[in-house]
KEGUVEX-114627 format. One record per residue (C-alpha): residue number from 1; residue in one letter; x, y, z. Coordinates in steps of 0.5 Angstrom, whole numbers. Each point is the difference from the previous one (the first is absolute). Example, Ala and Ser with C-alpha at 12.3 -4.5 7.8 and 13.67 -1.06 7.14 Angstrom:
pt nr 1; rest a; east 25; north -9; up 16 $
pt nr 2; rest s; east 2; north 7; up -2 $
// end
This chain:
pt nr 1; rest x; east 6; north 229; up -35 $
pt nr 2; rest x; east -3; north -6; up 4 $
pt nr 3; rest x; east 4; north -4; up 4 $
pt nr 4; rest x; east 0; north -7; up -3 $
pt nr 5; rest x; east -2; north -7; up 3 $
pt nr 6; rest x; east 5; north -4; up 2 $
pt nr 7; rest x; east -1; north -5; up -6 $
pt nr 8; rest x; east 1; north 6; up -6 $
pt nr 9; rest x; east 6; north -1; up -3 $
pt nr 10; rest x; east 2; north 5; up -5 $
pt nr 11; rest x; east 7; north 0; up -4 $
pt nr 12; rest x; east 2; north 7; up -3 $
pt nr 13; rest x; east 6; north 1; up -5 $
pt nr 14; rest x; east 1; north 6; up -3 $
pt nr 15; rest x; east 7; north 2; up -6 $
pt nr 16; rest x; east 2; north 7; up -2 $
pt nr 17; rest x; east 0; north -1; up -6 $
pt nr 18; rest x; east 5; north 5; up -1 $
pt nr 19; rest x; east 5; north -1; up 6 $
pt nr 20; rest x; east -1; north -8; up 1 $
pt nr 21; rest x; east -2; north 2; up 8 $
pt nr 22; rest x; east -5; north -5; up 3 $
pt nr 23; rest x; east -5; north -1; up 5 $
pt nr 24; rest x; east 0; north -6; up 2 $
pt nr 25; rest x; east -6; north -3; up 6 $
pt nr 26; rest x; east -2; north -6; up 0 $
pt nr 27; rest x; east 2; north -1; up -6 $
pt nr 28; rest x; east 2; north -8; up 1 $
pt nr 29; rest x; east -6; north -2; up 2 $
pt nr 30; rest x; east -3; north -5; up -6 $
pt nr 31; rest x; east -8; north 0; up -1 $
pt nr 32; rest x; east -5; north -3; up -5 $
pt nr 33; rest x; east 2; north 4; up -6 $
pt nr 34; rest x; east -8; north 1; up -2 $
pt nr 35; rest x; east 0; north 4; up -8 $
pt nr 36; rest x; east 8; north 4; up 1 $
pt nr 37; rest x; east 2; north -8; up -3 $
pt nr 38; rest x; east -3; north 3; up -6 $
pt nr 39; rest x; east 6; north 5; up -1 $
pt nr 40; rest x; east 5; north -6; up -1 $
pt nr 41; rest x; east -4; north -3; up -5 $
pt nr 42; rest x; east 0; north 6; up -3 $
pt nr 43; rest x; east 7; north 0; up 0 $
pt nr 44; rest x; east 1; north -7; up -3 $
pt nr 45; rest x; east -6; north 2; up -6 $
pt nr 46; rest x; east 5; north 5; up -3 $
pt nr 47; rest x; east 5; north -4; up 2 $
pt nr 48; rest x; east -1; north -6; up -4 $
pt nr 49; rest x; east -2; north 6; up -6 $
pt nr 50; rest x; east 7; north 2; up 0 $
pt nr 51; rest x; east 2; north -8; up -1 $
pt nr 52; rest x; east -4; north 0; up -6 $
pt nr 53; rest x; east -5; north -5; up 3 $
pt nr 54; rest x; east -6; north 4; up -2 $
pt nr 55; rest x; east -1; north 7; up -2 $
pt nr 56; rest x; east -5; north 5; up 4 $
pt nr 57; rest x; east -4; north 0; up -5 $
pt nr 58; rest x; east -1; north -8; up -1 $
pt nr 59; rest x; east -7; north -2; up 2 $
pt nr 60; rest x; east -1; north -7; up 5 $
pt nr 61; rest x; east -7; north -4; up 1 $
pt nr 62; rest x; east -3; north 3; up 7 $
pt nr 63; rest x; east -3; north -7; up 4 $
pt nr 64; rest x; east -2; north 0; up 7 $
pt nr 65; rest x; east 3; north -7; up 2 $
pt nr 66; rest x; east 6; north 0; up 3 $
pt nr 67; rest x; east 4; north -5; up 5 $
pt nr 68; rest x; east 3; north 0; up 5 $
pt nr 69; rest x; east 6; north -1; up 3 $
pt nr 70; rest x; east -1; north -4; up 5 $
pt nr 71; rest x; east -2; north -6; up -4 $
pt nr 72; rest x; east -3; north 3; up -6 $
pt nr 73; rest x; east -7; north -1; up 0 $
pt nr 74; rest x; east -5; north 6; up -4 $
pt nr 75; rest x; east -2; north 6; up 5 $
pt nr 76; rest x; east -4; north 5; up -5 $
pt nr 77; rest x; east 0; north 8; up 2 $
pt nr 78; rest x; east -6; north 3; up 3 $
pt nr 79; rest x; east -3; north 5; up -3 $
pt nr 80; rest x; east -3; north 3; up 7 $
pt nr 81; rest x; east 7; north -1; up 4 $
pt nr 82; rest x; east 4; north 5; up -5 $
pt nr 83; rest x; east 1; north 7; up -1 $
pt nr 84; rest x; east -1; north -1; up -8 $
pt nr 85; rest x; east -7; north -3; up -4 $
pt nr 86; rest x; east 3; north 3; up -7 $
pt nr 87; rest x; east 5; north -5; up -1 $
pt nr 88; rest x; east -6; north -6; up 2 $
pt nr 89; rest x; east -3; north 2; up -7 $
pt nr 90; rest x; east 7; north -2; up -4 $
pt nr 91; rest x; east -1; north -8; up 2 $
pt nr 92; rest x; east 1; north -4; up -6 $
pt nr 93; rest x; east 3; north 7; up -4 $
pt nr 94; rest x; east 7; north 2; up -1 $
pt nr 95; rest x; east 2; north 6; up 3 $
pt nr 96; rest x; east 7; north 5; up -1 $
pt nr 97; rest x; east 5; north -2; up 6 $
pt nr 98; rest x; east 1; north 8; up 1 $
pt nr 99; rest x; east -8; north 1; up 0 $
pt nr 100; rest x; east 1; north -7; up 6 $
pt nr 101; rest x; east 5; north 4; up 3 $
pt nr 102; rest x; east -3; north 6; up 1 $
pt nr 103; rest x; east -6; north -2; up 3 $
pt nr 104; rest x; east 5; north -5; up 6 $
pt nr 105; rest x; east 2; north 7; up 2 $
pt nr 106; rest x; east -5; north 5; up -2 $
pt nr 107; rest x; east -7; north -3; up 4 $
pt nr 108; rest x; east 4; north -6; up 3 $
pt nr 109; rest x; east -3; north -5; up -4 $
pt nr 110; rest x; east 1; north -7; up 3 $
pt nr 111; rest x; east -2; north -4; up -7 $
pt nr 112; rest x; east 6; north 4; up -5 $
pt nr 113; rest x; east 4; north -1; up 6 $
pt nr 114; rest x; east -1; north -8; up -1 $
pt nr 115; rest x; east 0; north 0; up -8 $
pt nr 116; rest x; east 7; north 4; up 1 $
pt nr 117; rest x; east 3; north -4; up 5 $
pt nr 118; rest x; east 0; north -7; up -4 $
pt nr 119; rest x; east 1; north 3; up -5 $
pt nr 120; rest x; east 6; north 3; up 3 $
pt nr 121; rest x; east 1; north -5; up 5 $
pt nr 122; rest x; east 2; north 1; up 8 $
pt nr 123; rest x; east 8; north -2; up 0 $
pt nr 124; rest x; east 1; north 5; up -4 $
pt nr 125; rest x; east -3; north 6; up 3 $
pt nr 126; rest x; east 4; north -3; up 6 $
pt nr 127; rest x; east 7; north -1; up -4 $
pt nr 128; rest x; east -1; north 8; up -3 $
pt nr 129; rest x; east -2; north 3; up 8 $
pt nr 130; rest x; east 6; north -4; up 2 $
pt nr 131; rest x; east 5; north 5; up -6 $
pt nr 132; rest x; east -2; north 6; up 3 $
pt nr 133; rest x; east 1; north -1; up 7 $
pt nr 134; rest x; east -7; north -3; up 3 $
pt nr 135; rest x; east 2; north -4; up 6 $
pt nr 136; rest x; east -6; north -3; up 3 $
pt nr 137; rest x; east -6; north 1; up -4 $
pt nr 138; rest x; east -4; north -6; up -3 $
pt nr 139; rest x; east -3; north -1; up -6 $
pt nr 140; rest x; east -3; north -7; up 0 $
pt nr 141; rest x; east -7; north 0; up -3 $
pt nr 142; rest x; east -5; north 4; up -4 $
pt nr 143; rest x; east -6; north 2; up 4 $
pt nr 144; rest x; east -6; north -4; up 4 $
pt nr 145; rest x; east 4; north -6; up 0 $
pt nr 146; rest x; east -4; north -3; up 7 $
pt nr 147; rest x; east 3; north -7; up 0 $
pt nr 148; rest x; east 7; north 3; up 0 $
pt nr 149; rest x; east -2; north 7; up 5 $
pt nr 150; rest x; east -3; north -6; up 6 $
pt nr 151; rest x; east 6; north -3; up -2 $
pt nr 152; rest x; east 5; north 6; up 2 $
pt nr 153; rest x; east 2; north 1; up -8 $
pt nr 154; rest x; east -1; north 8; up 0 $
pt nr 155; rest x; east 4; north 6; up -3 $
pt nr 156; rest x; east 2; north 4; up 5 $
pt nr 157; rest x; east 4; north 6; up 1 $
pt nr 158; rest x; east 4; north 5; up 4 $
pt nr 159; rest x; east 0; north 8; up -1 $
pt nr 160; rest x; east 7; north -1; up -2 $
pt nr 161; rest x; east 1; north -4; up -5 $
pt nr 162; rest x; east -7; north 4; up -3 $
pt nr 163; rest x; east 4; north 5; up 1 $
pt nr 164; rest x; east 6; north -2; up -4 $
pt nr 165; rest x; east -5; north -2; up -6 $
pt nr 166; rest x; east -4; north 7; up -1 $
pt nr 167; rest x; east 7; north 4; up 1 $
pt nr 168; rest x; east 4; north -5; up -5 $
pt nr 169; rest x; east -7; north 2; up -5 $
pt nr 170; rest x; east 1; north 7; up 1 $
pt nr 171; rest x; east 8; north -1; up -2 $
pt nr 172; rest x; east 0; north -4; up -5 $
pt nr 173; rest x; east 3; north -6; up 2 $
pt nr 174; rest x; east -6; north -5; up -1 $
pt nr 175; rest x; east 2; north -2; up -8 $
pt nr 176; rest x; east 1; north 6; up -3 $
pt nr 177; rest x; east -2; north 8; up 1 $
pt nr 178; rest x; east -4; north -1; up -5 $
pt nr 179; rest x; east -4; north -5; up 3 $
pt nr 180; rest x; east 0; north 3; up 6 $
pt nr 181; rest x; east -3; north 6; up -2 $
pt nr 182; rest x; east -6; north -4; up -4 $
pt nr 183; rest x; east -1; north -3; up 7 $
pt nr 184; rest x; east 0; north 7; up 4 $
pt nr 185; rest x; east -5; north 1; up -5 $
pt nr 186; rest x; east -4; north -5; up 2 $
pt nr 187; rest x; east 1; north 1; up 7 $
pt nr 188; rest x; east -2; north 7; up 0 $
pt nr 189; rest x; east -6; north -2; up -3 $
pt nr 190; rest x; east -3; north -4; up 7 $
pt nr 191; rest x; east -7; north 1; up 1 $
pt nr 192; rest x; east -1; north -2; up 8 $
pt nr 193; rest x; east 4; north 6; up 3 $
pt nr 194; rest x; east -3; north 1; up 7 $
pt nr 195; rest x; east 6; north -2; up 3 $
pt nr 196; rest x; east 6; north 4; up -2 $
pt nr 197; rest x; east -1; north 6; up -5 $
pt nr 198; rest x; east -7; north 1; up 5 $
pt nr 199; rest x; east 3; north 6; up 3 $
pt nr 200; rest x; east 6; north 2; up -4 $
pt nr 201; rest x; east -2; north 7; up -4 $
pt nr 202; rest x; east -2; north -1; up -8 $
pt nr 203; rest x; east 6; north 1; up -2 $
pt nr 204; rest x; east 4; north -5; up 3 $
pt nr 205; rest x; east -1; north -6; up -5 $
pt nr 206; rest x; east 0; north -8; up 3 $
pt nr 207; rest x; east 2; north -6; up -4 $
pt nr 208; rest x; east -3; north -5; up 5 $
pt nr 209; rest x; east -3; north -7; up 0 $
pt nr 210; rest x; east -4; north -2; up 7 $
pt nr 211; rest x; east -2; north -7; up 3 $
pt nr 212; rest x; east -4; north -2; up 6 $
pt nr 213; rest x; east -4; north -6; up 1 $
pt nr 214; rest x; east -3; north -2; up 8 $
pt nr 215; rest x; east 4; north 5; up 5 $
pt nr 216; rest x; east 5; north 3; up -5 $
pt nr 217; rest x; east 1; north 6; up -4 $
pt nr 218; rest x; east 6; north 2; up -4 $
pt nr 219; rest x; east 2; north 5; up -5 $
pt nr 220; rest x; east 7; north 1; up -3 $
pt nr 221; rest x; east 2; north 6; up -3 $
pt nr 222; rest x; east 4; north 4; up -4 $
pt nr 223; rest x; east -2; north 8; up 1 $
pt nr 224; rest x; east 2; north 5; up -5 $
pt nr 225; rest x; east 0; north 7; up 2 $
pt nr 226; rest x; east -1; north 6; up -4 $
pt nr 227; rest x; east 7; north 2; up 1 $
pt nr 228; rest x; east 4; north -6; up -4 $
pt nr 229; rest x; east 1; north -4; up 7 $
pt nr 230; rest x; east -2; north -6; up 2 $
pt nr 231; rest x; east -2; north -6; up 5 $
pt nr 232; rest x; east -1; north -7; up 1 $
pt nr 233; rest x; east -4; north -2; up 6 $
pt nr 234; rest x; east -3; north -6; up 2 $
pt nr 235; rest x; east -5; north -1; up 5 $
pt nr 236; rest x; east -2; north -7; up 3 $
pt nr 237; rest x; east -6; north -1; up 4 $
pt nr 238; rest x; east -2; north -6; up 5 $
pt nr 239; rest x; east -6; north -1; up 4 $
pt nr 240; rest x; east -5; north 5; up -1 $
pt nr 241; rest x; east -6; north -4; up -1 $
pt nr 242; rest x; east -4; north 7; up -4 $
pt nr 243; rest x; east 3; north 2; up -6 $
pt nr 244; rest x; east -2; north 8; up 0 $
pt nr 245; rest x; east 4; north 0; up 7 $
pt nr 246; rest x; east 6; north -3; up -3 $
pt nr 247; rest x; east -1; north 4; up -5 $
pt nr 248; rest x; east -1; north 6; up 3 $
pt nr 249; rest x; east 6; north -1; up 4 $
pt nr 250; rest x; east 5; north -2; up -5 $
pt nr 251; rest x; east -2; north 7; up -4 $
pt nr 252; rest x; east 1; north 3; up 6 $
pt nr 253; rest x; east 7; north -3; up 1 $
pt nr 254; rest x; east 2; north 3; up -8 $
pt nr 255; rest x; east -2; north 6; up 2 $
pt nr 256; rest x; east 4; north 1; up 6 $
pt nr 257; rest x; east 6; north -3; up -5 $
pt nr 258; rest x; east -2; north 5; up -6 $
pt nr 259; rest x; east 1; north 6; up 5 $
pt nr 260; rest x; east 7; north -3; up 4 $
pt nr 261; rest x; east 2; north 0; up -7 $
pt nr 262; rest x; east -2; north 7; up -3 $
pt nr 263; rest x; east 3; north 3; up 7 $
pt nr 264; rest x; east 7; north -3; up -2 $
// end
């Protein structure tokens, strides 16, 4: 493995699930969240499911202007800056939550993240991370809100409390298990996996969601052996301006846990 420059900054937190023994580095050091946000607002749709607010099955209208947070001017989404052209054929349509939902996680779609978050709303999600132990992650905003990202208005995160949300999924302690497990579901379908699961064998299952933007590249985990045993793993990069390094590197550092992991 390279060595690193000295502006890299990467956070790791590693669960055995089984024993509750952690690997803690740089775990409390605060980053621009990128798409890992996706998670909490995940949390926050099944959630508000469980109230009674709205079924998964309820259909929403799909717009593509949103406000922003700062003063609430319009800002739409660009289609070319997301990783999702799909949901852009929906505008002016309705479409199911869940189908909304699973395109937030599955391809990172930035537009059925906006959708779901006014739907579902940012104090929310924040006051749901804080009922399980989150500490200092920041849900503030949907995503491409310029004026609020020049003004410093991000979410951000550190590998713990990413750490903390993927582990309380994989135990059913988000809603309910029953809810965890529709969630799991969702998350083991991910498309992007050239971070974490890139050198696991086939075997091993990943339930994942990834997040980069201009010199960051994260991926947060729970990793399921063939065996019945588990891990939660977060891995947070700063500083990296080429993605495929960063990717590279992250992968390389789930390998080096995967195999710590199957000598203990």
């Amino acid at each position: 493995m390279a060595i690193l420059p000295g502006d890299v900054v990467v956070g790791i937190a590693y669960e055995d699930l089984l024993t509750g023994n952690r690997v803690l580095i740089n775990d409390q050091v605060q980053m621009h969240a990128a798409s890992t946000m996706k998670v909490p607002v995940m949390m926050e749709v099944f959630n508000q499911t469980a109230q009674g607010r709205f079924a998964l099955t309820d259909s929403i209208l799909v717009t593509n202007k949103f406000h922003s947070i700062v003063d609430g001017s319009d800002y739409w989404m660009d289609i070319d800056e997301d990783s999702d052209s799909a949901t852009y054929q929906l505008v002016g349509r309705r479409a199911a939550i869940y189908d909304l939902t699973y395109a937030m996680i599955t391809v990172s779609s930035n537009l059925a993240t906006n959708n779901l978050m006014a739907l579902v709303g940012a104090g929310n999600v924040m006051a749901t991370l804080k009922s399980i132990g989150v500490r200092q992650m920041q849900v503030l905003r949907g995503v491409e809100d310029l004026l609020a990202y020049r003004q410093g208005l991000s979410n951000t995160t550190n590998a713990r409390d990413m750490m903390v949300v993927m582990s309380a999924i994989t135990r059913g302690h988000v809603v309910s298990p029953q809810a965890c497990a529709q969630m799991r579901t969702i998350l083991l379908a991910q498309q992007f996996n050239d971070k974490i699961p890139r050198l696991l064998p086939p075997d091993v299952k990943v339930a994942h969601k990834t997040g980069n933007i201009t010199a960051i590249d994260h991926d947060a985990a729970i990793v399921y052996l063939p065996d019945g045993r588990s891990y939660s793993l977060t891995i947070l990069t700063s500083g990296i301006e080429d993605h495929h390094e960063a990717q590279a590197l992250v992968a390389e550092l789930s390998q080096i846990v995967y195999r710590h992991y199957q000598d203990d």
